[in-house]
Each structure stands twice: as structure tokens, then as C-alpha cells.
LONUTI-691264 format. One record per atom (N, C-alpha, C): x, y, z. Coordinates in steps of 0.1 Angstrom, whole numbers, plus 5000, padded with zeros to 4 digits. Atoms other than C-alpha are relative to their C-alpha. Example, Ala and Ser with C-alpha at 12.3 -4.5 7.8 and 13.67 -1.06 7.14 Angstrom:
# residues 2
500949885000 512349555078 500950125000 499149895000 513749895071 499250115008 
***
This chain:
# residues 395
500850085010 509453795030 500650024986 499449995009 511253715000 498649984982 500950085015 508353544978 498549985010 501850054991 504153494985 499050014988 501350015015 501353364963 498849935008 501650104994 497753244975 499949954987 500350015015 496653054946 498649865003 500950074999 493352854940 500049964985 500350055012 492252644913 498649914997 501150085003 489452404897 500049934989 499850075017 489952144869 499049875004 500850125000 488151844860 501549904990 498950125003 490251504856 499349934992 500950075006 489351244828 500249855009 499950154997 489050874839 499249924984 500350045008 488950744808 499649864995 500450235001 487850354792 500949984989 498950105012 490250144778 499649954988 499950065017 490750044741 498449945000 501350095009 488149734743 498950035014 500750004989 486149834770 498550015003 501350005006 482949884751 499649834995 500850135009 482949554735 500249865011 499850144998 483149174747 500449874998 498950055009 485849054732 499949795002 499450134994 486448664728 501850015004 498450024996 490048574745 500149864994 499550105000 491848344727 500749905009 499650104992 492748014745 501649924999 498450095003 496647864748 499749884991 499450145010 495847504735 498850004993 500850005010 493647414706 499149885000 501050144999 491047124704 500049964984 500250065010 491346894673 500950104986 499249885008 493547184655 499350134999 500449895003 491247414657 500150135014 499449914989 491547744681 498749995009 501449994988 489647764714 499550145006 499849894996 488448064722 498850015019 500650034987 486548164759 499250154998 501049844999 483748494762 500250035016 500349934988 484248694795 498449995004 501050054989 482148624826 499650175004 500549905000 481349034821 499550084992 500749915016 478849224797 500050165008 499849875003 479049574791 498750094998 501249874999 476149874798 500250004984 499849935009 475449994766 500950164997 499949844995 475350344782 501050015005 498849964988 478850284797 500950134992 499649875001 480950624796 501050015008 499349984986 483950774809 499750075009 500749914987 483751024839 501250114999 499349854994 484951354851 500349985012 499849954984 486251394886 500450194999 499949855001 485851724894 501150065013 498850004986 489051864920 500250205000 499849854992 488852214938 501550005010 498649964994 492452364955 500450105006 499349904995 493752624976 501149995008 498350014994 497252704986 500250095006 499149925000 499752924999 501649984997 498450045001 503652934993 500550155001 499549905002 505753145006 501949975004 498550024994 509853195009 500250135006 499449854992 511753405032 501650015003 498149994997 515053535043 500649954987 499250015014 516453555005 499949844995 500550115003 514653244996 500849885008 499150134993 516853015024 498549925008 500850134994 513452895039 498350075001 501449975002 509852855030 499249904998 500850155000 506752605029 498950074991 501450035008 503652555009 499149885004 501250074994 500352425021 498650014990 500950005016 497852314994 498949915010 501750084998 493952195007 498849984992 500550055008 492751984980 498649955005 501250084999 488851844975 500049934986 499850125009 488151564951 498749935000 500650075006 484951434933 500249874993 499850085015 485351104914 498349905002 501250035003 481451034902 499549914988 500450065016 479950784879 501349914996 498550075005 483350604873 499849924994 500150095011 483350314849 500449885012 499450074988 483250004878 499349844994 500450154999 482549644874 499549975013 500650034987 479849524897 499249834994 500550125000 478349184904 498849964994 501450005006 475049054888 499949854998 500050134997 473448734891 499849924989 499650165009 474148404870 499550034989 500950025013 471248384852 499550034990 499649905017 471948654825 500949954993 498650035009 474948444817 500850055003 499249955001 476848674830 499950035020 499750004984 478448704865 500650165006 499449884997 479849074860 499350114992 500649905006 478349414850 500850114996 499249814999 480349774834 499050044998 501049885000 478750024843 500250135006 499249854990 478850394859 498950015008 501049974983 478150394893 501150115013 498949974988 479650514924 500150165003 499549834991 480750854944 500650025008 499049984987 483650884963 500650145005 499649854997 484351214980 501450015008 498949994994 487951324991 500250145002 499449854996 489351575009 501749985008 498350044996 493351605018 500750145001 499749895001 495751875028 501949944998 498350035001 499951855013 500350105004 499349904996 502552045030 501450024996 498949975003 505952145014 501050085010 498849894991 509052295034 501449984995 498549965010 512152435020 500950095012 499249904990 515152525042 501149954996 498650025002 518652625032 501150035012 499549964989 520652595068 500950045000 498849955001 524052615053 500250074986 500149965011 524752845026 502050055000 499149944998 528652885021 501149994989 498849995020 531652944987 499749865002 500250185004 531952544986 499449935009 500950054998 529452425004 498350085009 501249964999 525852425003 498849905005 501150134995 522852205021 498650074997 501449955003 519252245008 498949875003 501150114992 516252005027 498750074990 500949995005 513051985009 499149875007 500750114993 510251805033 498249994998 501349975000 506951745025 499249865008 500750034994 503851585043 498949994992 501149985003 500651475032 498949935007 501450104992 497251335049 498950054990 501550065007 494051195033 499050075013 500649924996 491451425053 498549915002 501050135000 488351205043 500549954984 499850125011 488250935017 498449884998 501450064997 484350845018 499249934992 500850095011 482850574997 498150075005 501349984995 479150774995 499149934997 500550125008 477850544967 500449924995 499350145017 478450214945 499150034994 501249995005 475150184932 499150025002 501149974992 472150344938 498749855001 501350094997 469250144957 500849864996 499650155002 471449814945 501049975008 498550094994 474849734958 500450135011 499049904991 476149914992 501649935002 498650065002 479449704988 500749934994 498950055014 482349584965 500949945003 499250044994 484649394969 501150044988 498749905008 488249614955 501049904995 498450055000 491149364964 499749845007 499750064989 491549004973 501249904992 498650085002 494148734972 499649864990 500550095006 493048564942 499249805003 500850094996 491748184949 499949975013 500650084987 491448184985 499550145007 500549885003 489448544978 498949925012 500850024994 487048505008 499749885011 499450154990 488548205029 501250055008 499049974996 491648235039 500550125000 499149885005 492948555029 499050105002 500549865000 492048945039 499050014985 501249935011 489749135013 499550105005 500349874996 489249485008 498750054990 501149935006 486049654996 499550155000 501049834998 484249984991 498649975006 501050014995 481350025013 499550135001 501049865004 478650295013 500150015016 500149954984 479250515047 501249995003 498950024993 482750405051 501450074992 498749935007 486350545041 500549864991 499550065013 487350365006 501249905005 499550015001 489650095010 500049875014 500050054981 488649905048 500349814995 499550135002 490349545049 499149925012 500950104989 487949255064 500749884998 499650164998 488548905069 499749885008 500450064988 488348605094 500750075007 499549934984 489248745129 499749925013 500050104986 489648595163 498850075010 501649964990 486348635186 500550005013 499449974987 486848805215 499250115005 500849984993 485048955241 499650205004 499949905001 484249315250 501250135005 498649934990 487749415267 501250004987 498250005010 489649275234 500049865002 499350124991 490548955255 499449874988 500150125008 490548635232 499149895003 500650064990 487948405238 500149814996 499250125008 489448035234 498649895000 500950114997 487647695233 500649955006 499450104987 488347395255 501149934994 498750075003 491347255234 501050164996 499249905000 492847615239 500250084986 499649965011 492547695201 498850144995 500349915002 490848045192 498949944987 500950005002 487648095178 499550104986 500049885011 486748275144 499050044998 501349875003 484548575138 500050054990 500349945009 483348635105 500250154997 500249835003 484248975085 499950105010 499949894989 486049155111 501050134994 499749885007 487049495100 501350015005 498749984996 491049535102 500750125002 499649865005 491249895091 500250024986 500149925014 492150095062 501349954995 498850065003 494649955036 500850144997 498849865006 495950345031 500450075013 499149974987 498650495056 498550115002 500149914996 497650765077 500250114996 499349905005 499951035065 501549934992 498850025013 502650985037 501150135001 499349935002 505751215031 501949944994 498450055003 509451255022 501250095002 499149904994 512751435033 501050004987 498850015015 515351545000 500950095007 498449934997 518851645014 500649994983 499349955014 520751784988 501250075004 498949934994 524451874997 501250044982 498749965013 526952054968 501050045004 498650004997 530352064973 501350084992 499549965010 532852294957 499550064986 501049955011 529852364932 500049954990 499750085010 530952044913 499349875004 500450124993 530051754937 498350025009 501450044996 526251684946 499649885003 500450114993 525051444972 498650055006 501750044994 521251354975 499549925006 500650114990 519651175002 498749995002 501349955000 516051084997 499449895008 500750114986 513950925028 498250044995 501950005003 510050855023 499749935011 500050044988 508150745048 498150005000 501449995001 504650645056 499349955015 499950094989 502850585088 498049935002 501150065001 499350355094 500249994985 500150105011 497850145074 499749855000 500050165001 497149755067 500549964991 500450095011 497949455050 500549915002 499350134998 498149095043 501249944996 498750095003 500648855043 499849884992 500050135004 500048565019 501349915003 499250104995 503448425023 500250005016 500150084987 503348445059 499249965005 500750104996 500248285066 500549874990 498850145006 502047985040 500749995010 498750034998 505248025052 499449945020 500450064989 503547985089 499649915005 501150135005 501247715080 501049905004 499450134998 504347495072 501250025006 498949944990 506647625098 501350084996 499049985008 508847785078 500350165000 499949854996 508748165095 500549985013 499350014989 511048245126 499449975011 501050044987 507848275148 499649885004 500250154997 507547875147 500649935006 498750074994 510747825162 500750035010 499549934988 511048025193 500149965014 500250104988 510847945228 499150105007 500849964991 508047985253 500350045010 499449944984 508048125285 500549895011 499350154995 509347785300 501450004995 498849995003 512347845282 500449894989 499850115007 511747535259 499350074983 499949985014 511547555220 497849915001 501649995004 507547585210 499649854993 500350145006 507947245190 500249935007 500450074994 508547045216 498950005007 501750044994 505546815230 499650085014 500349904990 503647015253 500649935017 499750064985 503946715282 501750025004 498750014995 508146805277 500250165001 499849894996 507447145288 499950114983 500049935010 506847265250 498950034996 501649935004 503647455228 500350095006 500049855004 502847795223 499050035010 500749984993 501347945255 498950124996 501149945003 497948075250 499250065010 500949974992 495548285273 499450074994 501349965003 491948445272 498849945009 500449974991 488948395282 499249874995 500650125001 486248075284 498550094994 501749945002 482648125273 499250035005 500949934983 481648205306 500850115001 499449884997 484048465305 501249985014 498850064990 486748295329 500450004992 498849995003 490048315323 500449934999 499050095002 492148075311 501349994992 498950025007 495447945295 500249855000 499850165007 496647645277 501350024995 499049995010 499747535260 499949894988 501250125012 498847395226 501349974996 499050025009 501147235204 500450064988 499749895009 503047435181 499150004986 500750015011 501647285152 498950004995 501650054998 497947215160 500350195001 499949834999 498647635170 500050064987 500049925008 499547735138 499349974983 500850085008 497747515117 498450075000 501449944998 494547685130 499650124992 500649835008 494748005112 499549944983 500650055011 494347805079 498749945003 501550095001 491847535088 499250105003 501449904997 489547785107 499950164993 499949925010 490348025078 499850185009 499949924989 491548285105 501150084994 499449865011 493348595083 500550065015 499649834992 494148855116 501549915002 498849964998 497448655124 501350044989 499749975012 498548755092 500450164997 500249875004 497849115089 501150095009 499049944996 500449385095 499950154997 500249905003 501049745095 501350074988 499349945011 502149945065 501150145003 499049884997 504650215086 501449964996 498950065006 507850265073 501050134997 499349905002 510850495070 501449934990 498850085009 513250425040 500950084994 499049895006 516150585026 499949934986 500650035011 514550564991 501550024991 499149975008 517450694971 501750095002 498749954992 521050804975 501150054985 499350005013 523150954947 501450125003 498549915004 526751134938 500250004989 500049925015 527351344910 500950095001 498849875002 529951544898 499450054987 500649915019 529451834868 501950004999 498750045003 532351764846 500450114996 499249855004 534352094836 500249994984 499949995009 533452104800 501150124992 499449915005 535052414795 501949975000 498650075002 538452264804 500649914989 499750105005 537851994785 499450014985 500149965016 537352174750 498449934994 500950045010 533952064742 498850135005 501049914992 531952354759 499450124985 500749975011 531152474721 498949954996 500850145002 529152144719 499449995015 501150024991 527852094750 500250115014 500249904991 526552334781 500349985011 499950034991 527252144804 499849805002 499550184998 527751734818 499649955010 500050084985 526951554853 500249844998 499750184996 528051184863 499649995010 500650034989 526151054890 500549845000 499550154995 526450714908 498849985008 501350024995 522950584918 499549915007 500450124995 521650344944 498450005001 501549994999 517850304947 499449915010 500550114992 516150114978 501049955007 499550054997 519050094991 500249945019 499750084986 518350055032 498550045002 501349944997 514950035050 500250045018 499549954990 515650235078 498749955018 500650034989 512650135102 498949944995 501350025009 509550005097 499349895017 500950074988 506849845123 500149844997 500150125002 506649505106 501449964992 498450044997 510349315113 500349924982 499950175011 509549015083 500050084986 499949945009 508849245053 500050104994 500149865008 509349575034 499250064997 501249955004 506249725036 500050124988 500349925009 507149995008 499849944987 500250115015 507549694982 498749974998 500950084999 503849604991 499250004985 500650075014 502249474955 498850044999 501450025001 498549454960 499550105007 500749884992 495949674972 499649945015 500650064985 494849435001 501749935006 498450034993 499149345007 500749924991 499350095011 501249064995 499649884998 500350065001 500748784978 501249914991 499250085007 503548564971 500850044992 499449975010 505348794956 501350035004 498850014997 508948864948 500350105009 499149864990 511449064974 500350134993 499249865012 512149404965 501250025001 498649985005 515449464951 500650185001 499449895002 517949734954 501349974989 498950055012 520249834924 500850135006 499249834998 523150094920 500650014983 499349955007 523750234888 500750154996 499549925009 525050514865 499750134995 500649895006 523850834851 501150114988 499749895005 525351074823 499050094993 501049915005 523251374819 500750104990 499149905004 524551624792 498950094994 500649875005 522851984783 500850044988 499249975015 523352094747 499550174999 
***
């Protein structure tokens, strides 16, 4: 045993209110009426009594290194108050106003992170040092929104087709913070789909999809030094469960314009041809007697369905994912050779790529580490990878 610390702690976090967050500001309007300015009042008034909050967060650890500091971990089991929060809730019309700030709510968390440190090669010019950590959400429990008024909120949705078309995530009283609903396909007590008589699936109001936060999170940091000049870092993150939607692929599906529209059935024929020339997207499930059946619909009338009957599940995807987050090379430049080592302590040049590969991931069509929104994507841009530059210098 080289090194050992138990360590606990207890702080309180601020959640603080923004600038105008007391008042009710008018927003000025882009165009003007007759020259003069237009302005508009928010569809939200403001508690008098609104305030910010404390979360209050308890901690205990350990960390220890061994065998001359080449390999050691740390294990930290966090708890987490956030009470009273500053939340905008709903309120009805006839006050003029459609939104309320106020401090409501109580969400209780509990989570445990794990650190591990191992140096496998230790040798004159070369050296490998791994840094891997782990973390899981434990609970995550919406206990209140509002007392005696509101047991549910709505968090996240896909702006104007918020409650139609498109997922939506809420806080609910009893449930873990974060649970994605939507339309969903009705189906019977086995799972099994349960169709109608033109073969097209059936929609079931506000069916619960899961939780929009992974499972467990983490990340692997190789660190290789070379000669004691050359440093190469390889940083993988990685997350597994989870939800979320797809706005552009329910679009892009809609108007055929995703690969799944263009494949071929088990006939061996392309899904767009007419069903009578052996084409359409084979469907099975069950009748409303609970018989079994199959159909082959037409590709289009198939995929058309999840819009018109405002049917969100074939949309939804899982957020696992393993990515080689960052990749870099660096050299320390030999100031002392190079006569400036009165002036500076030291130099590094690095060469940096960021995002540059996604090494796996459950869902084939998108990047689930790019995902945007709290309830998934919506229309937004691809994520990008760059490679630049770095000069670091110590004076």
C-alpha cells in the first residue's frame, strides 16, 4: 500500500435565478407596426416569493494506490437533495397567464463513481498509464413537483408537434426524473402487436419508453510517453441505456428518405413495389380476438402511419455508445537546447483530433453522443469532428 484516504464530506450547491427572473420583462418584437416598436409580455408571471435553492449533497469515498503508486482506484457514494428549485409550472388561462415561477419540487438522488489507475508498463523510454472510471445513477426519484397540485411536468418535448407526433419527457411524482412517453403501438399482453384489418397498427396513448438517462456512463484515458518527449492520448467514453427520439427520422421516414424505406422483404422484392407484384412491408401480430395474423401493406400507406396516427415508438432509439472521444500527439520541445530555457520552463506541441471515430453504438443511423435535447434530436445538425493544434508553454 503505497497511498489510503477514507474521506467524507457535506456541502450545499446554489441553484441560483437568472438576471431577469424576478420580473416580466416585455420582449421586444422584430417588425414594427406603423413605425412604432411592437413589443409582446410573456405567457409566465412570477411568485412574488420566488427564491433560489440549496441542494444539499452528502459523500463518502475511498482512494487508494499501491505497488509504488502503479495501480489504484477510488470509489466515491454520493447522495443528492435538490428541494424547492425555481421551476415553471402550468396554471390556467384565466389569470392571463399560462405559466407560473415558483419553488416547488424534490428530487432525491443517489449514485456511486469509480476511478481506476493502472501503470502496466513502466520503462527508461517508455511509459503507459490507463485512467478508467465508471459511474451509475443509483436512484433519480421525482418525490414532488408541487404539493397537493401538479404530480406531473412536462421537461422536454419537440417543440410544435410537443404532444402529437413526437416523444415528451416529464417529471412525475413516484417515478425516476426524466421517463420518455408518447404514442405507442397497442399490443397485447405477450408484447405481440395487435393490427387492424388493413394490417396497419393501432396507437396507444402515453406509453412509457423509459428513461432518457443511460444506465451507467464512463471513460478509458490511455496515456503513452515515449522517450519522455513524445505523449500519445487516447480518450474512449462510453455510455450504455437510455432513450431518445428521432425527429429527423420519423421526417426523413415519413417521406422515404431513410434506408429502411428501400429494402427488401422477405420475398426478396423491394418494399416499394405494389403489394399484388410481390412488394410491401410484411407485418404480423395479433387480431382483436387475439388471432394471429399477417399482412403485406404497402410501403407507403406503412410508413405513413406513424405520422397520421401520431405513433412516436418507431422512432425511438437507444442512447448506448462507445466513442473514441479524443486522440492527441505531443512532443515537449527541448527548450534547453534551444536557448530560451531562461524564459520559458518548458513547451509542448500537440496535434489534436476530437470526435474523431464512433466506435460502436446500438443505434446504426445516428451518433447518439451528439444527442441535442433532453427528449433526443430534433432536426439538428451532424456532429462534427476537427483536428487541430495546441502550443502549451510554462513560464
Amino acid at each position: 500500500l503505497s497511498y489510503g484516504k477514507i474521506r467524507a464530506s457535506y456541502g450545499q450547491i446554489l441553484n441560483s435565478l437568472g438576471a431577469y427572473a424576478l420580473v416580466t420583462p416585455y420582449i421586444p418584437d422584430a417588425n414594427t407596426f406603423a413605425g412604432n416598436l411592437i413589443m409582446s409580455e410573456p405567457n409566465t408571471i412570477v411568485d412574488p416569493n420566488l427564491t433560489g435553492a440549496t441542494n444539499d449533497e452528502k459523500e463518502i469515498g475511498i482512494e487508494t494506490r499501491w505497488l509504488k503508486n502503479r495501480l489504484g482506484f477510488s470509489v466515491t457514494y454520493w447522495d443528492r437533495t435538490n428541494k424547492d428549485f425555481p421551476v415553471n409550472v402550468t396554471t390556467t388561462p384565466t389569470i392571463g397567464y399560462t405559466g407560473l415561477s415558483i419553488n416547488a419540487g424534490e428530487i432525491a438522488k443517489t449514485g456511486v463513481d469509480v476511478q481506476f489507475f493502472i501503470k502496466p508498463v513502466q520503462r527508461k523510454n517508455f511509459e503507459w498509464d490507463i485512467t478508467a472510471t465508471w459511474g451509475r445513477l443509483i436512484k433519480n426519484e421525482v418525490v414532488s413537483i408541487q404539493e397537493d397540485t401538479i404530480q406531473q411536468r412536462l421537461v422536454s418535448a419537440s417543440g410544435a408537434f410537443s404532444g402529437t407526433s413526437s416523444a415528451y419527457t416529464v417529471s412525475a411524482e413516484g417515478q425516476p426524473w426524466g421517463q420518455m412517453f408518447g404514442g405507442g403501438i397497442k399490443r397485447d399482453a405477450s408484447g405481440t402487436p395487435i393490427l387492424a384489418s388493413d394490417g396497419l397498427f393501432i396507437r396507444e396513448a402515453d406509453v412509457n419508453f423509459g428513461s432518457v438517462l443511460p444506465d451507467y456512463t464512463g471513460g478509458v484515458q490511455n496515456t503513452f510517453t515515449l522517450f519522455k518527449n513524445f505523449t500519445v492520448n487516447i480518450n474512449i467514453d462510453y455510455q450504455y441505456g437510455g432513450k431518445f427520439f428521432s425527429l429527423s427520422d420519423f421526417w426523413g421516414t415519413f417521406s422515404g428518405l431513410t434506408a429502411r424505406t428501400a429494402t427488401l422483404n422477405d420475398k426478396g422484392f423491394s418494399i416499394r413495389d405494389a403489394v399484388e407484384d410481390g412488394g410491401g412491408v410484411h407485418v404480423t401480430g395479433v387480431d382483436n380476438t387475439g388471432k394471429a395474423v399477417d399482412y403485406y401493406v404497402d410501403a407507403q400507406t406503412y410508413f405513413h402511419q406513424f405520422r397520421n396516427a401520431n405513433i412516436a415508438e418507431n422512432s425511438i432509439y437507444d442512447l448506448s455508445f462507445v466513442k473514441l472521444r479524443e486522440f492527441s500527439v505531443g512532443y515537449r520541445l527541448p527548450v534547453e537546447r534551444m536557448g530560451v530555457s531562461r524564459y520559458l520552463k518548458g513547451a509542448t506541441f500537440s496535434v489534436i483530433a476530437r470526435n474523431p471515430y464512433l466506435l460502436w453504438a446500438k443505434t446504426k443511423d445516428f451518433d447518439p453522443s451528439e444527442i441535442s435535447a433532453v427528449q433526443g434530436e430534433d432536426g439538428q445538425y451532424p456532429g462534427t469532428r476537427s483536428i487541430g493544434v495546441n502550443l502549451k508553454l510554462n513560464f
